[in-house]
Kinemage of the C-alpha trace (Angstrom):
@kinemage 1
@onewidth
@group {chain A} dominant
@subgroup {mainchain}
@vectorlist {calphas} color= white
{ca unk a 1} P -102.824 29.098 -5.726
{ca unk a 2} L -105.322 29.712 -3.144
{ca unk a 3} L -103.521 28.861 0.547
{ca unk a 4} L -106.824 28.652 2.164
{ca unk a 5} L -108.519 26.345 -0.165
{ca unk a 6} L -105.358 23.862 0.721
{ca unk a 7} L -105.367 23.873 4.529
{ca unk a 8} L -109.266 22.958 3.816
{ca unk a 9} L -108.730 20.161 1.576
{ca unk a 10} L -105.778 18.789 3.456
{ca unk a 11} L -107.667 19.200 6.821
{ca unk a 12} L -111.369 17.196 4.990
{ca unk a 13} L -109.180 14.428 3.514
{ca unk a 14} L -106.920 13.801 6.457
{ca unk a 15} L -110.311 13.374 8.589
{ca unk a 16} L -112.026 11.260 6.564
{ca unk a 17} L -108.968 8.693 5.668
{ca unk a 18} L -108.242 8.199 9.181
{ca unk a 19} L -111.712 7.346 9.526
{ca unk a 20} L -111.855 4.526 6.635
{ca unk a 21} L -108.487 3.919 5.350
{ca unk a 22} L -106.710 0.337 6.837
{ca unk a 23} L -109.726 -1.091 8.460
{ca unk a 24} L -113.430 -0.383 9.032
{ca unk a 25} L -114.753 0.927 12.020
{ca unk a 26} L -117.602 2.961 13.591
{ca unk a 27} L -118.951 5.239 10.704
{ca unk a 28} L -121.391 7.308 13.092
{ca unk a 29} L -120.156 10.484 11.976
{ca unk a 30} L -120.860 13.688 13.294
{ca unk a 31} L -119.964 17.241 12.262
{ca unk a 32} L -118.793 20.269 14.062
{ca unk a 33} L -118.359 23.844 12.942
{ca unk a 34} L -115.691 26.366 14.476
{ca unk a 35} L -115.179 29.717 14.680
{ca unk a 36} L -113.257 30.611 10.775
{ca unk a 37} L -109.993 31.209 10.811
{ca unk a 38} L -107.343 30.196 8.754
{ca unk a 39} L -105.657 27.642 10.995
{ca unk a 40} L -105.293 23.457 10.212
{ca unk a 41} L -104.682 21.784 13.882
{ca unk a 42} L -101.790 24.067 14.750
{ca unk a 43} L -101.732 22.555 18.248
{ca unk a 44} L -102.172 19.199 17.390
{ca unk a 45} L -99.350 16.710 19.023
{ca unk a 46} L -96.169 16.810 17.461
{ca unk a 47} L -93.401 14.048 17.512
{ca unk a 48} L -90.798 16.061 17.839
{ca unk a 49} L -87.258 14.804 19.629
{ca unk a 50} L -86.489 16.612 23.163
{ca unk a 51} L -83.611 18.626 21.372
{ca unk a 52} L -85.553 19.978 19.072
{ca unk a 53} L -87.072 23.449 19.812
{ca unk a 54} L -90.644 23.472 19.494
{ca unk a 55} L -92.317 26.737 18.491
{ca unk a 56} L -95.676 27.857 18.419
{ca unk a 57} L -97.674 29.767 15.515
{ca unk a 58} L -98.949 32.965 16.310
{ca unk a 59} L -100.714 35.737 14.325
{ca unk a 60} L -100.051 39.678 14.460
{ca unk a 61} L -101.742 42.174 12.560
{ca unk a 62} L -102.162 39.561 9.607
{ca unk a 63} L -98.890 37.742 9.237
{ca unk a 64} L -97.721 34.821 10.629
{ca unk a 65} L -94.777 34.317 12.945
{ca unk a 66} L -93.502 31.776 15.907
{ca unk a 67} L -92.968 32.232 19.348
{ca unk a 68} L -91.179 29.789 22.061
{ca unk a 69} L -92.720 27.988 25.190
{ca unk a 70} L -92.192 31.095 27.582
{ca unk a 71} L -93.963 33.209 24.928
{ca unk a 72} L -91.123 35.034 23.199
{ca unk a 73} L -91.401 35.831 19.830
{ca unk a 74} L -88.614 34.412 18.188
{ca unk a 75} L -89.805 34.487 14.297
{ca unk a 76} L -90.825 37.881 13.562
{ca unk a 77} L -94.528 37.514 11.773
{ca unk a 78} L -94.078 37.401 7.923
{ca unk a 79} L -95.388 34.262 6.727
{ca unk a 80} L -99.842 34.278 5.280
{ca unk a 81} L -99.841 30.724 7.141
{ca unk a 82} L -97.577 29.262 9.693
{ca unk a 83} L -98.159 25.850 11.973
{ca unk a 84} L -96.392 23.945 14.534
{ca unk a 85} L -93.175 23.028 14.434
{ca unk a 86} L -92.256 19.179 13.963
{ca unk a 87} L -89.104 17.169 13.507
{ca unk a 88} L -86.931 20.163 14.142
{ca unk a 89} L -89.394 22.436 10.709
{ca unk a 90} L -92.217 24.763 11.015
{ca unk a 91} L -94.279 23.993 7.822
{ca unk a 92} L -95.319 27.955 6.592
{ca unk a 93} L -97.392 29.306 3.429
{ca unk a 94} L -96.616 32.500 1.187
{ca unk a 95} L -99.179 33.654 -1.134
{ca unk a 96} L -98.003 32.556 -4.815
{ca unk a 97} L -95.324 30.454 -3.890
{ca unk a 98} L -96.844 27.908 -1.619
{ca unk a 99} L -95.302 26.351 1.409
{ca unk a 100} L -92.485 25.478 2.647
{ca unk a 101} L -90.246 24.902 6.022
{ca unk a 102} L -88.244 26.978 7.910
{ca unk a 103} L -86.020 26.478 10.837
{ca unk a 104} L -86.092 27.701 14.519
{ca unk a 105} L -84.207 31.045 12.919
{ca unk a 106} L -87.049 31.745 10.585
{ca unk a 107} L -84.754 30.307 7.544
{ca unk a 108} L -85.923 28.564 4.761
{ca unk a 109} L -84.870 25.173 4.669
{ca unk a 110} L -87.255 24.094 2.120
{ca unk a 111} L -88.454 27.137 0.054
{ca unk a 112} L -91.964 27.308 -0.588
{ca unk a 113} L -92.906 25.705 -4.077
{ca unk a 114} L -95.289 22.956 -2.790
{ca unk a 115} L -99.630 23.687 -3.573
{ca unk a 116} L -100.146 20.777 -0.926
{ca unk a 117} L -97.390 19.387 2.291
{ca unk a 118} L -98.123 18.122 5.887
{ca unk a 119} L -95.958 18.465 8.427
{ca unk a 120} L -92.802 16.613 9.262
{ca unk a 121} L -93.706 13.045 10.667
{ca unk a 122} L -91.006 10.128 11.338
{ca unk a 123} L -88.568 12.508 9.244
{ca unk a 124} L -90.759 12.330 6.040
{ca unk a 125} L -93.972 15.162 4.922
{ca unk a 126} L -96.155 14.591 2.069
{ca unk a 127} L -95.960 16.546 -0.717
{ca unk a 128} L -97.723 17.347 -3.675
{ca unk a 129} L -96.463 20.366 -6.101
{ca unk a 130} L -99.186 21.172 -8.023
{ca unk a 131} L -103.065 20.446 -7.258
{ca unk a 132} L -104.054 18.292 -10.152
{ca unk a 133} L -100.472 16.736 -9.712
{ca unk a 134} L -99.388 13.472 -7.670
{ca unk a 135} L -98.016 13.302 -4.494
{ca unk a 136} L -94.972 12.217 -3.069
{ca unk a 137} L -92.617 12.176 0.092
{ca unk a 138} L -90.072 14.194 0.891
{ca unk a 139} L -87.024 14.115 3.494
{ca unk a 140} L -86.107 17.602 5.477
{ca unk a 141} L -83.572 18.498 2.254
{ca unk a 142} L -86.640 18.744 0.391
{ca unk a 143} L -85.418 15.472 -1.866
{ca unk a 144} L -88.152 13.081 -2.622
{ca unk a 145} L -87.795 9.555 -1.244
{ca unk a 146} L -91.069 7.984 -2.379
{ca unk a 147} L -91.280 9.593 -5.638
{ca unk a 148} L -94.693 11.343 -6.528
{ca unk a 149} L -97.550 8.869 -7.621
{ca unk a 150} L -100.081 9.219 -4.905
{ca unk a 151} L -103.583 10.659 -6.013
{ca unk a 152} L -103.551 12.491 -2.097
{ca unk a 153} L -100.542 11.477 0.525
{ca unk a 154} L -101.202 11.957 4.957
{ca unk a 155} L -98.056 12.179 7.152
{ca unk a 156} L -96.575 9.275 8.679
{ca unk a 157} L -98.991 8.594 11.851
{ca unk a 158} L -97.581 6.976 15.227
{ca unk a 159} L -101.262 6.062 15.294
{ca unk a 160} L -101.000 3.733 12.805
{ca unk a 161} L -97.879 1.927 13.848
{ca unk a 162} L -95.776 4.395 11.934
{ca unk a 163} L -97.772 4.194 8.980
{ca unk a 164} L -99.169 6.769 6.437
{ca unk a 165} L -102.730 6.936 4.373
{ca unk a 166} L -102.500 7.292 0.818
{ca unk a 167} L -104.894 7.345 -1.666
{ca unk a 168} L -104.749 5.622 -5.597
{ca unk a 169} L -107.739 6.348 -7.693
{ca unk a 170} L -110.675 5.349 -5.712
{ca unk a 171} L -108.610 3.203 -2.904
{ca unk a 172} L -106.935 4.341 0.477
{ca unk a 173} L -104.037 2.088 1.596
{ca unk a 174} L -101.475 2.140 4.237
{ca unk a 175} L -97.197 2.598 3.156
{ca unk a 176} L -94.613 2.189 5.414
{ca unk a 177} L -91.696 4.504 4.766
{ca unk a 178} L -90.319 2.726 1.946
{ca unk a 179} L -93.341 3.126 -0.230
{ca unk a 180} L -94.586 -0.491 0.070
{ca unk a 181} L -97.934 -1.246 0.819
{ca unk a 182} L -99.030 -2.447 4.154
{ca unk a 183} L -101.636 -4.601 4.817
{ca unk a 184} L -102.940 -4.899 7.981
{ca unk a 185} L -106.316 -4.716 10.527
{ca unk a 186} L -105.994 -1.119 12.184
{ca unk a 187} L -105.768 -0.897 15.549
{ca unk a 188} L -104.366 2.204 16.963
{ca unk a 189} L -101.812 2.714 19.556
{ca unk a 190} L -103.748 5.574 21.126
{ca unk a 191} L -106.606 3.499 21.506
{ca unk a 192} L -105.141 0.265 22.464
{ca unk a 193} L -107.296 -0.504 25.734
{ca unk a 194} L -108.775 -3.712 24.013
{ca unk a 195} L -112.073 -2.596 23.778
{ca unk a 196} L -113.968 -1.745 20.685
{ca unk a 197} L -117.188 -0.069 20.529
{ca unk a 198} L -120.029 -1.844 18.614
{ca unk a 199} L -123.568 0.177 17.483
{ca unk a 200} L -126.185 -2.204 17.818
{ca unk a 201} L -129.319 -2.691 15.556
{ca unk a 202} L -132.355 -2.567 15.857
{ca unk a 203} L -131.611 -1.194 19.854
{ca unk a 204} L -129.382 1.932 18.156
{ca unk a 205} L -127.450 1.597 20.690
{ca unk a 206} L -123.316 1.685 21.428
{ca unk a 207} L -121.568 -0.893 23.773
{ca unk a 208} L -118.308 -2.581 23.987
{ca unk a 209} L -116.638 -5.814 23.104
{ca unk a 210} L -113.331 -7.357 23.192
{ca unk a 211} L -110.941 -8.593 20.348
{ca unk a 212} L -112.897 -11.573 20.724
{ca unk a 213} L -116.113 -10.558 19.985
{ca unk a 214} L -117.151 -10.834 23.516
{ca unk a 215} L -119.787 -8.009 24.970
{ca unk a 216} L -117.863 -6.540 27.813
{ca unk a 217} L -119.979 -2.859 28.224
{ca unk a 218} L -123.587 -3.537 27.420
{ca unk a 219} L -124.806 -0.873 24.547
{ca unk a 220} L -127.016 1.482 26.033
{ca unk a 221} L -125.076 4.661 24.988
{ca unk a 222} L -126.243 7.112 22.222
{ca unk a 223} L -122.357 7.022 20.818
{ca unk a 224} L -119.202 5.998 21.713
{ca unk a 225} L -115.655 6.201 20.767
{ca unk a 226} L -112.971 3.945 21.392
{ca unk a 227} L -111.069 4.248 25.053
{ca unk a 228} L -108.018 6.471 25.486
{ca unk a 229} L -104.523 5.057 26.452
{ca unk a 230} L -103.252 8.408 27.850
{ca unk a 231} L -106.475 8.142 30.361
{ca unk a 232} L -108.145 5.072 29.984
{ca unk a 233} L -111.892 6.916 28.978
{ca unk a 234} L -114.060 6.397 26.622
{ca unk a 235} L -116.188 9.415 25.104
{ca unk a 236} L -119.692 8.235 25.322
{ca unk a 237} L -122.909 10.239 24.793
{ca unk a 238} L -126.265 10.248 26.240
{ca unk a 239} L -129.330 12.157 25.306
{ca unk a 240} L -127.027 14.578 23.512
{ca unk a 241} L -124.770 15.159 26.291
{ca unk a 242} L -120.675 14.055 26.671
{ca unk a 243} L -119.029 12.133 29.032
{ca unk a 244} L -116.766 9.432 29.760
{ca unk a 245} L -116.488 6.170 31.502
{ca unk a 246} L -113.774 3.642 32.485
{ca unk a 247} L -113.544 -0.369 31.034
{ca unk a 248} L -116.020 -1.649 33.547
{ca unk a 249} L -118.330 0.826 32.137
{ca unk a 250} L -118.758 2.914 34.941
{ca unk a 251} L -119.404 6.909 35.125
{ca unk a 252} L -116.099 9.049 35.359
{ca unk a 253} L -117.406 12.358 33.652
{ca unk a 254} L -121.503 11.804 33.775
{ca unk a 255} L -122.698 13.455 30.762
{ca unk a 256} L -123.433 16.658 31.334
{ca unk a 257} L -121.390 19.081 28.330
{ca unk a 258} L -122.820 20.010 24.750
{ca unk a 259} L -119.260 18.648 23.121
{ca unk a 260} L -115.992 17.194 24.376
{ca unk a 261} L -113.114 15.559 22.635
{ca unk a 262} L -112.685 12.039 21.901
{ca unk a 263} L -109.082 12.109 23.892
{ca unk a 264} L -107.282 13.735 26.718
{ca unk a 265} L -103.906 14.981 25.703
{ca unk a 266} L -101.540 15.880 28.697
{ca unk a 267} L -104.095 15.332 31.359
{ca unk a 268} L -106.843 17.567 29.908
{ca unk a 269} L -109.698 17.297 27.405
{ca unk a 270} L -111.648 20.084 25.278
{ca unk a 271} L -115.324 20.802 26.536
{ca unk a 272} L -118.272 22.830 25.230
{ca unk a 273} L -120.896 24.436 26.897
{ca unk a 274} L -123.735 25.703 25.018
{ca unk a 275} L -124.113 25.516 21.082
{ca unk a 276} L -126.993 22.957 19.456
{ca unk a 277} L -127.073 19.522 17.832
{ca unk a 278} L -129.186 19.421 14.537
{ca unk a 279} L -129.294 15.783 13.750
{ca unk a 280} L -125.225 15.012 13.716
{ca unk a 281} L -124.316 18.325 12.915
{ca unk a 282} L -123.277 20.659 15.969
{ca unk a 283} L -122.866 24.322 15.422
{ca unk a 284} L -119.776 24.877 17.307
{ca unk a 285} L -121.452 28.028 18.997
{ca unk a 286} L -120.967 28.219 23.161
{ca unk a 287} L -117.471 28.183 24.931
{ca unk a 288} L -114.889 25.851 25.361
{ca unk a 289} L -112.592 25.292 27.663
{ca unk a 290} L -110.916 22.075 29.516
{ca unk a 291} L -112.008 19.294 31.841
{ca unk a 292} L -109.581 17.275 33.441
{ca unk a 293} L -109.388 13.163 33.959
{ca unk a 294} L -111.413 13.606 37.521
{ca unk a 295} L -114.173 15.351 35.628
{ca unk a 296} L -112.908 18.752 37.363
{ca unk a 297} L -113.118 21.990 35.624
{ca unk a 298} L -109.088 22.890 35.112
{ca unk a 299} L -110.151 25.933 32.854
{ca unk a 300} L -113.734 27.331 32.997
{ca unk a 301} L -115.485 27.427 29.191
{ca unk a 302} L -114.307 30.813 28.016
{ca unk a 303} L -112.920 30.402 24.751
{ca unk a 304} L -114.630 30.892 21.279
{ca unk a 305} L -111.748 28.024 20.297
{ca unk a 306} L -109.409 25.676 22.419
{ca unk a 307} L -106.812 23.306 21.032
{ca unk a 308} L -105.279 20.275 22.631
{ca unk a 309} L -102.659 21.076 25.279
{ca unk a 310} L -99.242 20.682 23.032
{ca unk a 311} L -95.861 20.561 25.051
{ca unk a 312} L -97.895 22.111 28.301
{ca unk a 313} L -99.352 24.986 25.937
{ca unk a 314} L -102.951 25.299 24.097
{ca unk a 315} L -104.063 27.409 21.161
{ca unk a 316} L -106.680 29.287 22.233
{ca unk a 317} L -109.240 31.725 20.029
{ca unk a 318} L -111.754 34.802 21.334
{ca unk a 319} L -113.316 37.177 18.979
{ca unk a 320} L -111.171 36.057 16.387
{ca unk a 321} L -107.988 36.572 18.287
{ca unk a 322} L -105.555 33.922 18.540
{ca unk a 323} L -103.520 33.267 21.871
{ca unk a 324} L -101.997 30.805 24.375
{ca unk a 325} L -102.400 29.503 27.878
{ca unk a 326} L -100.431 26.927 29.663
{ca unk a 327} L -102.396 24.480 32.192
{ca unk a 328} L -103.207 26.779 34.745
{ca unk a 329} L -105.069 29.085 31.927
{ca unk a 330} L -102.474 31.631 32.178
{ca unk a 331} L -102.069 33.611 28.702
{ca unk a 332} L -98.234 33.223 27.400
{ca unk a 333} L -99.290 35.095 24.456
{ca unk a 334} L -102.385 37.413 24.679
{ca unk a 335} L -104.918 37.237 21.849
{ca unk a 336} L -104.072 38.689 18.650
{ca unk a 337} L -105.426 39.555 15.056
């Protein structure tokens, strides 16, 4: 079983069902390379409760281990793949076994016998035990609940109303946690400003309508994505620049990086200056670092890598290190191999 190839797949198929599973929507996409390294969103937003500890994946001379919010190693590296803890499990990888989940004390809870799993979401992971095999659901005892019959499975999304993307033969549908099959007109809770962006032909163009239909921002950008409830922006893009305005339409951020997330997340949003655009294909080259809902710099571009901000801490990467910073871009664990 090859780990790597895994985290790949899982990573390319969770993209591109969120992007057409449930509904339609804008299919503009565009492609962005980062620096390689073995890693699948390891900062991305958990939905974890407030008792539950949430650790952090860090890497030391090769091996994988966790460390807490102050930056205290608490799960001494011995794992080929860790990532962040959610509901309460850290979902890990050993080389021919597969992966599993561990507990805040570094102890199995679910040893690792799965080729494909996604992390705990709404108290249920996908899971698939073989890669030619079906895939299932299983609770945190490792039992399946929605027995295995799922060509690929994606975790439970509060995105989706608590929904999860499956796919059967050449279809993607929506389950709730029962199994049953949901159907329903997308429209996700992150993005639930009421606006929807529209590209316009023959002007090429993006702008914005209501539920209605109704144009509301006229379309003169080059793209947009849909507003962001945890700041109220829109990503929009002009002349191959990023920036964001509000619902009237109106200049927040002018455009003026090379990349920047769709989303903030805790206050702050991912920028990059430098790297190139080749039709919709950006190289990932140049330096990251984070922008905040003003449009202020809150951490200058420094970074080969940055993450969303997860629990007030962000994965950072330089020179093929791995580290953390909180908000103020203070390392809580210095970059490591």
């Amino acid at each position: 079983m090859n780990i790597s190839r895994i985290i790949y797949l899982s990573s390319l198929s969770l993209l591109m069902l969120t992007l057409t599973a449930c509904s339609k929507e804008n299919s503009n996409t565009q492609t962005i390379d980062t620096p390689a390294i073995e890693t699948e969103n390891i900062s991305a937003p958990s939905d974890d409760k407030a008792n539950e500890e949430i650790l952090f994946p860090v890497r030391k001379d090769g091996q994988w281990g966790y460390i807490n919010k102050n930056g205290e190693l608490v799960v001494k590296p011995q794992f080929n793949r860790a990532f962040t803890f959610s509901n309460g499990l850290g979902r890990v990888g050993i080389f021919g076994k597969g992966l599993g989940f561990i507990n805040s004390k570094g102890e199995f809870v679910i040893k690792p016998h799965f080729d494909e799993a996604s992390d705990f979401s709404e108290g249920l992971a996908a899971a698939k035990e073989s890669y030619n095999g079906k895939a299932g659901y299983i609770n945190k005892a490792g039992q399946y609940v929605i027995k295995p019959h799922f060509d690929s499975a994606n975790a439970f999304s509060t995105d989706i109303e608590g929904l999860a993307i499956v796919q059967m033969g050449k279809k993607y549908l929506c389950i709730d946690k029962t199994g049953k099959i949901v159907k329903r007109e997308r429209q996700y809770k992150r993005f639930a400003e009421g606006l929807i962006p529209n590209h316009i032909l023959p002007m090429n163009k993006f702008g914005y309508s209501d539920k209605e239909g109704r144009i509301i921002i006229e379309p003169r950008f080059d793209d947009a994505t849909y507003f962001c409830s945890q700041s109220g922006l829109a990503r929009v893009v002009m002349n191959g620049k990023y920036g964001y305005i509000d619902k009237a339409g109106n200049y927040v951020i002018k455009p003026q990086f090379d990349y920047a997330e769709d989303c903030f997340t805790e206050g702050m949003s991912v920028v990059n200056i430098g790297g190139k655009w080749t039709g919709n294909h950006f190289d990932g080259k140049g330096k990251r670092g984070y922008v905040d809902s003003n449009g202020k710099i809150a951490i200058e571009p420094k970074f080969d890598r940055a993450e969303s901000f997860n629990h007030g801490l962000a994965l950072i990467e330089i020179d093929g290190k791995i580290g953390y910073i909180d908000k103020t871009g203070k390392y809580i664990w210095e970059p490591t191999k």
